[in-house]
VOTIDO-409681 format. One record per residue (C-alpha): z, x, y; residue in one letter. Coordinates in steps of 0.2 Angstrom, whole numbers. Each point is the difference from the previous one (the first is absolute). Layout:
// residues N
Z Z	X X	Y Y	rest A
...
***
This chain:
// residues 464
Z 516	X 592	Y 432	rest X
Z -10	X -9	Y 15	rest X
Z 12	X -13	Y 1	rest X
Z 15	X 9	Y 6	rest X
Z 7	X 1	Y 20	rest X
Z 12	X 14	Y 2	rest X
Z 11	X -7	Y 13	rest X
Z 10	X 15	Y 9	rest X
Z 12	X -9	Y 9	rest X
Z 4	X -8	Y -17	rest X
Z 0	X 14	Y -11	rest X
Z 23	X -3	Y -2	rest X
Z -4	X -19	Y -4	rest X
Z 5	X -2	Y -17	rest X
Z -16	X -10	Y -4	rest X
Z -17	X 1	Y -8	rest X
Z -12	X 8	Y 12	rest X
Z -15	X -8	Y -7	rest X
Z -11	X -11	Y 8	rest X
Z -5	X -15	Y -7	rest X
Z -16	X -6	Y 5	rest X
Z 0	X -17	Y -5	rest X
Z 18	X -5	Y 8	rest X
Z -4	X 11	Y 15	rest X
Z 17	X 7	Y -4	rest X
Z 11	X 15	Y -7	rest X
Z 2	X -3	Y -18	rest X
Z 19	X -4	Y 2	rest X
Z 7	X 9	Y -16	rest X
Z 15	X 12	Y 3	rest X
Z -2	X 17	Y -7	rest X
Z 11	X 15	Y -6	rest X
Z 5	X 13	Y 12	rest X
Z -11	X 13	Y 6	rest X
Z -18	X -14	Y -7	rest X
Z -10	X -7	Y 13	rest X
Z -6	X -11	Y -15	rest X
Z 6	X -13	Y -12	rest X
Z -3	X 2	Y -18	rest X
Z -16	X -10	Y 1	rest X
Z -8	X 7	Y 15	rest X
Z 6	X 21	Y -3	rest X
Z -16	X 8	Y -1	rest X
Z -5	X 7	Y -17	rest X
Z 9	X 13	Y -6	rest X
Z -4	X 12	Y -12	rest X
Z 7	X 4	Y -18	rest X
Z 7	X 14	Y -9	rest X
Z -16	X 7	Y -5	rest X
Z -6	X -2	Y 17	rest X
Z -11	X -15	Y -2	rest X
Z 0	X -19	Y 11	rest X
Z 11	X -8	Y -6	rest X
Z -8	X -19	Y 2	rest X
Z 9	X -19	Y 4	rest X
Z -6	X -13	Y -11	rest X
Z 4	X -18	Y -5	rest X
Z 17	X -3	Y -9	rest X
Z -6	X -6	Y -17	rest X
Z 18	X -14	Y 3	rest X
Z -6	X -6	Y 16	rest X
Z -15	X 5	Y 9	rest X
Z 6	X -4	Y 18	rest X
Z 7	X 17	Y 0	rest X
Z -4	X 21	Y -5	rest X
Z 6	X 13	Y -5	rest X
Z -3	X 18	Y -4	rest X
Z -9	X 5	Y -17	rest X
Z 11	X 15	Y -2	rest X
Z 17	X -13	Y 1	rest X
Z -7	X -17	Y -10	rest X
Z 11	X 3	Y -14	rest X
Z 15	X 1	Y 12	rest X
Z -4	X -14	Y 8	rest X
Z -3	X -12	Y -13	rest X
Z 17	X 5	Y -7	rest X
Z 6	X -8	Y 18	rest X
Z -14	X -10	Y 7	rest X
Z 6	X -17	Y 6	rest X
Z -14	X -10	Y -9	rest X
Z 2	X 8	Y -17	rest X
Z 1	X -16	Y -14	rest X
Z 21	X -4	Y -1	rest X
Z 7	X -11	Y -13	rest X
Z -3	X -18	Y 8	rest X
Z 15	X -12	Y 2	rest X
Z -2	X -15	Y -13	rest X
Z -5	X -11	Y 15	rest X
Z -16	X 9	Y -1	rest X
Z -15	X -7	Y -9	rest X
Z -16	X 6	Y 3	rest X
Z -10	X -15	Y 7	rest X
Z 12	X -15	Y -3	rest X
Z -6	X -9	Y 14	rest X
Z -18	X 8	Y 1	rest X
Z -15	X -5	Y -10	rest X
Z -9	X 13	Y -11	rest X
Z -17	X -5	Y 10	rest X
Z 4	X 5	Y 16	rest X
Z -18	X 5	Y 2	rest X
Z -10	X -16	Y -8	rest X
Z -2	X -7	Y 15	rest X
Z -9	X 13	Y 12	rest X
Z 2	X -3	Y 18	rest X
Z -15	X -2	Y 13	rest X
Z -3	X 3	Y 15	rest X
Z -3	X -15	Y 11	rest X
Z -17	X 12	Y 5	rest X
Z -5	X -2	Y -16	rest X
Z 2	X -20	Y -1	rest X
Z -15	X -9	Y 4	rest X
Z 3	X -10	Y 13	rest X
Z -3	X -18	Y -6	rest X
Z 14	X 4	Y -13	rest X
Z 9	X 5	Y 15	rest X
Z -4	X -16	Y 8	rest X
Z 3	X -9	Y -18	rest X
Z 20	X 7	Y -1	rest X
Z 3	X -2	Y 18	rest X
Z -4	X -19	Y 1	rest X
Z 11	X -1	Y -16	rest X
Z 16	X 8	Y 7	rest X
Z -3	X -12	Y 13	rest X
Z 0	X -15	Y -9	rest X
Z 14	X 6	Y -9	rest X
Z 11	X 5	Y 13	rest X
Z -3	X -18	Y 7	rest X
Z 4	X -9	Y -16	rest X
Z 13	X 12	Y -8	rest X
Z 9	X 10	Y 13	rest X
Z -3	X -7	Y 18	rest X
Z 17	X -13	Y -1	rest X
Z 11	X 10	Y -11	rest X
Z 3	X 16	Y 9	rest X
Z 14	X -4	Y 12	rest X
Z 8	X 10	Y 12	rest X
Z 19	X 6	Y -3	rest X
Z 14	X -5	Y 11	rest X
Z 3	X 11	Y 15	rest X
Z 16	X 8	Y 1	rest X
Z 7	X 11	Y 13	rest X
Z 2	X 18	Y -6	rest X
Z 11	X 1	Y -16	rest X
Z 18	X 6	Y 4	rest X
Z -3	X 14	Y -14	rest X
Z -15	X 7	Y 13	rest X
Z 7	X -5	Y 15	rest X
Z 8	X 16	Y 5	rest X
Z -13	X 12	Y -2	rest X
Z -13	X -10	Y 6	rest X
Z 11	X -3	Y 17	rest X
Z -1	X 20	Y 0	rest X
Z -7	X 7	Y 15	rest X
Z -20	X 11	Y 2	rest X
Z -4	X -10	Y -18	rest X
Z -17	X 3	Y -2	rest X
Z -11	X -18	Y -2	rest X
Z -6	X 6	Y -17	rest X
Z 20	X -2	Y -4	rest X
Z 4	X -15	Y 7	rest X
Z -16	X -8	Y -10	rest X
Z 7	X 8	Y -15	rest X
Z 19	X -6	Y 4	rest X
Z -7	X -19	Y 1	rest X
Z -9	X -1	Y -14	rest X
Z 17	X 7	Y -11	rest X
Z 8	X -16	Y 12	rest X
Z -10	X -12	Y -7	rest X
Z -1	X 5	Y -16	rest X
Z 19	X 1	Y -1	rest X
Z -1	X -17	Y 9	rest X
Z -10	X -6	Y -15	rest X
Z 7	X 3	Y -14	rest X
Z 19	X -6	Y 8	rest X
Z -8	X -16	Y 4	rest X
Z -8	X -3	Y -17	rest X
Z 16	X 2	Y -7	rest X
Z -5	X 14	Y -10	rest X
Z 17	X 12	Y 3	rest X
Z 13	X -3	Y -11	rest X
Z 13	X 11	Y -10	rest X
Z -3	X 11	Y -17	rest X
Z -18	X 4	Y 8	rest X
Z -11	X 13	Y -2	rest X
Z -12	X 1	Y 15	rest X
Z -15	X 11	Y -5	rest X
Z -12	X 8	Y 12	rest X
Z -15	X 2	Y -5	rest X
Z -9	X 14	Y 6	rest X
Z 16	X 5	Y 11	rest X
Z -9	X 13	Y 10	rest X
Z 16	X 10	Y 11	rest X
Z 9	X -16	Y -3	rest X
Z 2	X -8	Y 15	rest X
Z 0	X -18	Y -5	rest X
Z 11	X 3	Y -15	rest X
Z 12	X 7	Y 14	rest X
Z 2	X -13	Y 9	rest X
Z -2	X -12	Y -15	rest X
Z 17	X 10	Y -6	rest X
Z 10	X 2	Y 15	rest X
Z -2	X -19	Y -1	rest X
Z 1	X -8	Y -15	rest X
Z 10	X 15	Y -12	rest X
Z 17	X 0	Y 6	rest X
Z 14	X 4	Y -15	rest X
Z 2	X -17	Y -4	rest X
Z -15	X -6	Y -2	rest X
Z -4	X 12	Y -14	rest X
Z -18	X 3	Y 3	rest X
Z -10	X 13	Y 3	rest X
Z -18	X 5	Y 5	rest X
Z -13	X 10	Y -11	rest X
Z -12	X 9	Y 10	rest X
Z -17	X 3	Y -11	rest X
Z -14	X 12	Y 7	rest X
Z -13	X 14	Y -9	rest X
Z 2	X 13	Y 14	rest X
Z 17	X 12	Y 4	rest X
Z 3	X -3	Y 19	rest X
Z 9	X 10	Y 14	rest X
Z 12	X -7	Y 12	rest X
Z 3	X -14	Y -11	rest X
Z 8	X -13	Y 8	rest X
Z 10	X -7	Y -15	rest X
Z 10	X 17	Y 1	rest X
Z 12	X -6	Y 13	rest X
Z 5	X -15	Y -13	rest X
Z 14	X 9	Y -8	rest X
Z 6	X -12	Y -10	rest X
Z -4	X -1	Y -21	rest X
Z -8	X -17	Y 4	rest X
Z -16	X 8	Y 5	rest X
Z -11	X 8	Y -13	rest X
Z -17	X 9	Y 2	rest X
Z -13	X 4	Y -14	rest X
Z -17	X 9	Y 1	rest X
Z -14	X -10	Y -11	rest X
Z -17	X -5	Y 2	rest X
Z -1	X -21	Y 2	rest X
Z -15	X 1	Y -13	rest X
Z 11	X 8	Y -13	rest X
Z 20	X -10	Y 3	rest X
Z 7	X -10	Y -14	rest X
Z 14	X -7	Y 12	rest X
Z 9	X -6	Y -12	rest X
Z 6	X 15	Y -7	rest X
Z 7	X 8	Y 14	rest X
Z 18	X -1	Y 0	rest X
Z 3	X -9	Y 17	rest X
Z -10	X -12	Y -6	rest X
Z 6	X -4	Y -15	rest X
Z 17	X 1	Y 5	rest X
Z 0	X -15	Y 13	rest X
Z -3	X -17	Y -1	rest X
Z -11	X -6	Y 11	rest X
Z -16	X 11	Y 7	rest X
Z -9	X -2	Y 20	rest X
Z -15	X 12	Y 2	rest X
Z -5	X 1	Y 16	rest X
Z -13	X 11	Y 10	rest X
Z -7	X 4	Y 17	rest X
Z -19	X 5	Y 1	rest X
Z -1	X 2	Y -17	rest X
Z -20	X 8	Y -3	rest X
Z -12	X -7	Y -9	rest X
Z -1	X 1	Y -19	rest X
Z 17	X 5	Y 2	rest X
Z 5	X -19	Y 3	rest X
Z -7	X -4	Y -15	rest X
Z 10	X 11	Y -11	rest X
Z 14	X -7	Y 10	rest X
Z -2	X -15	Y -6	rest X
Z -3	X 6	Y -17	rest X
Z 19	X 7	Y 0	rest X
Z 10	X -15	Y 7	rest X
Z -11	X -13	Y -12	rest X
Z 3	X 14	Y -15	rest X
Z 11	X -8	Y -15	rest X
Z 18	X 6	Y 2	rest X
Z -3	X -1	Y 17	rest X
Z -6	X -19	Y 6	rest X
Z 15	X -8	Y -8	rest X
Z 9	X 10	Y 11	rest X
Z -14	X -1	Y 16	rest X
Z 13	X -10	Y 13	rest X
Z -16	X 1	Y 10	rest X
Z -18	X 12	Y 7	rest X
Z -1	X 2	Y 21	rest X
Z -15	X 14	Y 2	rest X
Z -9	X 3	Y 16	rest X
Z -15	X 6	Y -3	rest X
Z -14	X 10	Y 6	rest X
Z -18	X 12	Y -2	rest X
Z -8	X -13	Y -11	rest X
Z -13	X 10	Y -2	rest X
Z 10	X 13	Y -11	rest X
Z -1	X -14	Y -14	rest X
Z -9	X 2	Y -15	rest X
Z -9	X -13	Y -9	rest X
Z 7	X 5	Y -18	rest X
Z 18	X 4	Y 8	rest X
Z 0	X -17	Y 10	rest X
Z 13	X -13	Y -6	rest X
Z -9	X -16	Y 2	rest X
Z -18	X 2	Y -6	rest X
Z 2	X -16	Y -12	rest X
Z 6	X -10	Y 15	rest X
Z -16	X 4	Y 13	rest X
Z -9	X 0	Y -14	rest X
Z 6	X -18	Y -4	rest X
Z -6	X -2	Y 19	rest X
Z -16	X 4	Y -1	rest X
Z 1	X 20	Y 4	rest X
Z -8	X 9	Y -13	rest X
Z 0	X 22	Y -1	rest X
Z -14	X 2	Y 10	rest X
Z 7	X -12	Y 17	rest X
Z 18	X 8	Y -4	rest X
Z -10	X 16	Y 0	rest X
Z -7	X -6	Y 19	rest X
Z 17	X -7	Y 4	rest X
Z 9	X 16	Y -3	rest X
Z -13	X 10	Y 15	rest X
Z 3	X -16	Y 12	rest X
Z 18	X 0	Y 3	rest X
Z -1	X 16	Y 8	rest X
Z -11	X -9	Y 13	rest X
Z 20	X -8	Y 4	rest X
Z 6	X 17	Y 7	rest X
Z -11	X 13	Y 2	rest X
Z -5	X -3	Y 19	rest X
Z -18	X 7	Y 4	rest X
Z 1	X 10	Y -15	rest X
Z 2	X 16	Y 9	rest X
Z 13	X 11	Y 2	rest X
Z 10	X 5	Y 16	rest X
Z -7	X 15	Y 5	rest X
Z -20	X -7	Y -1	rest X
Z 7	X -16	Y 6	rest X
Z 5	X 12	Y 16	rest X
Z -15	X 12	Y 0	rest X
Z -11	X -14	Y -1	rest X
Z 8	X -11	Y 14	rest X
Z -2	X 20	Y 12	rest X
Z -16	X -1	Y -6	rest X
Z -5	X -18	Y 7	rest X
Z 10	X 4	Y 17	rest X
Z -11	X 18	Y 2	rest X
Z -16	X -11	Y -1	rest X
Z 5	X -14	Y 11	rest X
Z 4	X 12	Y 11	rest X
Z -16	X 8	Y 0	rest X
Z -9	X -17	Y -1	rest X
Z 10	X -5	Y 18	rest X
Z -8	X 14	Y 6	rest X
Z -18	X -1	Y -5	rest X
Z 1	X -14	Y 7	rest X
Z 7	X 5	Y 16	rest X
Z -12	X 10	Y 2	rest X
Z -14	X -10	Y -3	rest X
Z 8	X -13	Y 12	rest X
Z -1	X 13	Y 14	rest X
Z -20	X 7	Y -4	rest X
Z -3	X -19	Y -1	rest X
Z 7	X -3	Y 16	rest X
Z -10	X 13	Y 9	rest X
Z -16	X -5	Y -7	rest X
Z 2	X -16	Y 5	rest X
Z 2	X 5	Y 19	rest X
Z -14	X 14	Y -3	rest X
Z -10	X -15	Y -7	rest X
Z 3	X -17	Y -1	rest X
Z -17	X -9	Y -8	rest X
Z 2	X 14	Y -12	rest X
Z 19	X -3	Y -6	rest X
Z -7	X -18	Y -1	rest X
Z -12	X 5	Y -11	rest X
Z 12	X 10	Y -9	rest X
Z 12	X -19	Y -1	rest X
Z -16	X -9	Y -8	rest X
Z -4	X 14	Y -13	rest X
Z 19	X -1	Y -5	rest X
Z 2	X -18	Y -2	rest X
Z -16	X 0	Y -10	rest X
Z 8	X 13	Y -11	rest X
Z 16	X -10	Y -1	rest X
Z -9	X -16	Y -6	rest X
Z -7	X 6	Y -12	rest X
Z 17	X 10	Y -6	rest X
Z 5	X -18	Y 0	rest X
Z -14	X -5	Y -11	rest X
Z 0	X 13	Y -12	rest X
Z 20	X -2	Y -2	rest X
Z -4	X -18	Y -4	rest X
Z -13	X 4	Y -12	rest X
Z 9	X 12	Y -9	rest X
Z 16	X -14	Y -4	rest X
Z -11	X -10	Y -7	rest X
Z 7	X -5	Y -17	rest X
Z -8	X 9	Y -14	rest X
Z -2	X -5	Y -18	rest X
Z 17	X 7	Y -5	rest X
Z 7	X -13	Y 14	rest X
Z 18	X 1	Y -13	rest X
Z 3	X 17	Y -1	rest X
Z -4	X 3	Y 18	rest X
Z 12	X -16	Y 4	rest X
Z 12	X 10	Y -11	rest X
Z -1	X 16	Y 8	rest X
Z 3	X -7	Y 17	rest X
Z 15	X -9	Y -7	rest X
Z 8	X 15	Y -4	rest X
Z 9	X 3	Y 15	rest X
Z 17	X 9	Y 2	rest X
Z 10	X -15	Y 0	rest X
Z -9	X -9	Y -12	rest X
Z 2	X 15	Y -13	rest X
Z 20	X 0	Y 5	rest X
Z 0	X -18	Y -4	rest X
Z -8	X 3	Y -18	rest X
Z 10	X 13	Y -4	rest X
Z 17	X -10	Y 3	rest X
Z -8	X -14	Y -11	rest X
Z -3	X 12	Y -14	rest X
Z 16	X 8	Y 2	rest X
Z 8	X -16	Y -3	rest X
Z -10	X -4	Y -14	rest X
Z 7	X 16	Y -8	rest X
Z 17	X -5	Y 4	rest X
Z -3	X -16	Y -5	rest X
Z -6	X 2	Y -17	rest X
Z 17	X 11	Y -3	rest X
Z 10	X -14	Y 5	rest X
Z -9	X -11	Y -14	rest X
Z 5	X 14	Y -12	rest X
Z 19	X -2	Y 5	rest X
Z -1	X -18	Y 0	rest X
Z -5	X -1	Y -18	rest X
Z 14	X 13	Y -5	rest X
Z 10	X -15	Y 6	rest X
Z 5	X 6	Y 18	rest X
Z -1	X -10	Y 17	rest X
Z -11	X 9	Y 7	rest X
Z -8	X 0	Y 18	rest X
Z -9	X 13	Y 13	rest X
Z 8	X 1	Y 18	rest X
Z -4	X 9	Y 17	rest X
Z 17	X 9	Y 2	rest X
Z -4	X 7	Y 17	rest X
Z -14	X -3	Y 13	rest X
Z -15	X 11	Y 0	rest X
Z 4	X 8	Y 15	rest X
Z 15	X 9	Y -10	rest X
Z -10	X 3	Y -14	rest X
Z -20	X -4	Y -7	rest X
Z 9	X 0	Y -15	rest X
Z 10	X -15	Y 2	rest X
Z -1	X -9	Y -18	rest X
Z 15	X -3	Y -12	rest X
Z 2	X -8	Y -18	rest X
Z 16	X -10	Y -1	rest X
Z 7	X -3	Y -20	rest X
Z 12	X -8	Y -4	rest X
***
């Protein structure tokens, strides 16, 4: 195998001696005594009748291999083999059939005067929809529930962003009156469960007889609801798209509901949504605080509130557009850290050079001009000659051309200028869901919960 370092000083170390290129790393998989390989990464054996024995695909999940000789073993244990589901589970509940009615487009492939068309229409909505009624959150000082861990010492500022923004959203829902007894605080799309933690640790005391429900698809290590030993905590494994809330048991069994979520992605919002404002679950629905993020994860057919923009003028094929805008919001220069960094070594090696071609040049230019003067004169008139009519062809050249619009366009497109469209669109997005919860009868508004300097991601829904 090409791919593989054999690290002598690390032949004892109890991890995988293969080298993945990609991570610039050892794969870091333990492995059995006496293997310098993990399962995955062992070179191929060979069989009993001395043939290769090959890896393939797992037929339950693709994302992992294993050995042609052993399939029928493994299916027997694999961890994705089909389980009898819990009854909570049913198969798109909250996911439309035609996920894929509405393909998406690159903005690339989007003429630009329907570029130009959408743009000046999430303007004008923005201005007449949106602009007055996003308001900014109280400011609080760190929530005693986070206060001690974010006074702890070599925090990285990564932390402390994420620490606030659990402040604030703590902050949020206490102010809005939205903790009360006999409640069942649901996180949606928990992650590790640090929000759930500190929502616990501060609202689920014995007598209060509540308890959070935290929801997510994916089985996580280092889980930080772990430490919650109490029985007022419950965690269960299920796909958003596929969650009838209403018949899981922590659900059903209290008497009023909060979902909640920080950062929830996407289309994943949107089945959020679909949970809460389920029947069995909206008589019960105390009220819906979801920050949200990576708008441009939504899907047309998936998105919640495609009556509602539509009812604002945004047909499928702006939505389409809106959908490749809001990434403009937070992508930066579009590049990623390492080009970003080779790039900027890139520019500095040719200014340097630059300064001293220049240099150079200064010095010969100075010697000619004490070898010869009415020469070097020469020289000056011949090079302002060339520079005038540098001038004249720059100025020709920016003469406005029959395509004055697009052009005007173009130029418009500056970094800022896409930042600002793509927070516009984002909020249209956002806006349109809280239509939606308005007409299931919530008070429903959006809210910056924390500067942008703590997070570009800084949006909120409040229901109530």
């Amino acid at each position: 195998m090409t791919d593989i370092i054999k690290l002598e000083n690390n032949l004892n170390v109890p991890q995988c001696q293969y080298f993945v290129v990609r991570k610039k790393r050892l794969c870091r998989m333990t492995v059995r005594p006496g293997k310098q390989y993990c399962g995955e990464h062992e070179p191929q054996p060979k069989t009993v009748d001395n043939k290769e024995d090959k890896r393939i695909p797992c037929p339950n999940d693709p994302k992992h291999t294993c050995y042609i000789s052993k399939l029928e073993k493994h299916l027997s244990i694999c961890n994705a083999r089909a389980v009898d589901l819990p009854p909570y589970i049913v198969q798109n509940i909250n996911a439309p059939s035609d996920l894929d009615a509405y393909p998406r487009r690159l903005l690339s492939q989007i003429p630009v005067e329907s570029l130009m068309q959408v743009i000046d229409k999430v303007n004008l909505l923005y201005d007449k929809c949106i602009k007055e009624h996003i308001t900014w959150a109280p400011q609080h000082p760190i929530h005693t529930t986070v206060l001690e861990e974010f006074n702890e010492p070599n925090r990285t500022e990564s932390s402390l962003r994420h620490l606030r923004q659990v402040s604030s959203l703590l902050w949020l829902i206490e102010n809005e009156g939205l903790v009360s007894d006999n409640t069942c605080y649901v996180e949606l799309g928990a992650g590790k469960g640090h929000l759930s933690y500190y929502a616990c640790c501060a609202w689920c005391s014995p007598a209060s007889k509540s308890g959070v429900l935290l929801v997510d698809r994916a089985s996580l290590r280092h889980k930080r609801d772990n430490k919650l030993t109490d029985k007022s905590t419950q965690r269960i494994r299920a796909d958003l798209a596929h969650l009838a809330l209403h018949l899981v048991p922590a659900v059903a069994d209290c008497v009023t509901v909060l979902g909640f979520a920080k950062h929830l992605c996407g289309i994943a919002t949107d089945y959020a949504l679909r949970c809460i404002t389920a029947e069995g679950v909206l008589e019960k629905a105390k009220g819906i605080v979801l920050a949200t993020c990576c708008h441009h994860r939504c899907e047309h057919a998936g998105y919640i509130a495609n009556k509602q923009l539509q009812d604002l003028g945004i047909n499928s094929e702006d939505l389409n557009a809106m959908l490749g805008m809001v990434s403009w919001a937070t992508c930066g220069y579009g590049r990623s850290r390492e080009v970003r960094k080779r790039l900027e070594a890139q520019k500095n090696s040719e200014q340097a050079t630059e300064y001293q071609t220049d240099l150079d040049h200064s010095e010969d230019q100075a010697d000619s001009e004490l070898n010869d003067l009415s020469d070097s004169k020469d020289q000056s008139d011949s090079l302002s000659s060339k520079d005038q009519n540098c001038n004249l062809s720059i100025e020709e050249e920016s003469t406005p051309t029959d395509h004055n619009d697009v052009s005007n366009f173009k130029a418009q497109l500056t970094k800022e200028y896409k930042e600002q469209v793509g927070r516009k669109a984002k909020a249209l997005l956002d806006w349109g869901r809280v239509l939606y919860l308005r007409e299931k009868g919530f008070e429903a508004k959006l809210l910056y919960y924390v500067p942008t300097s703590v997070s570009l991601e800084n949006v909120s829904y409040l229901a109530r």
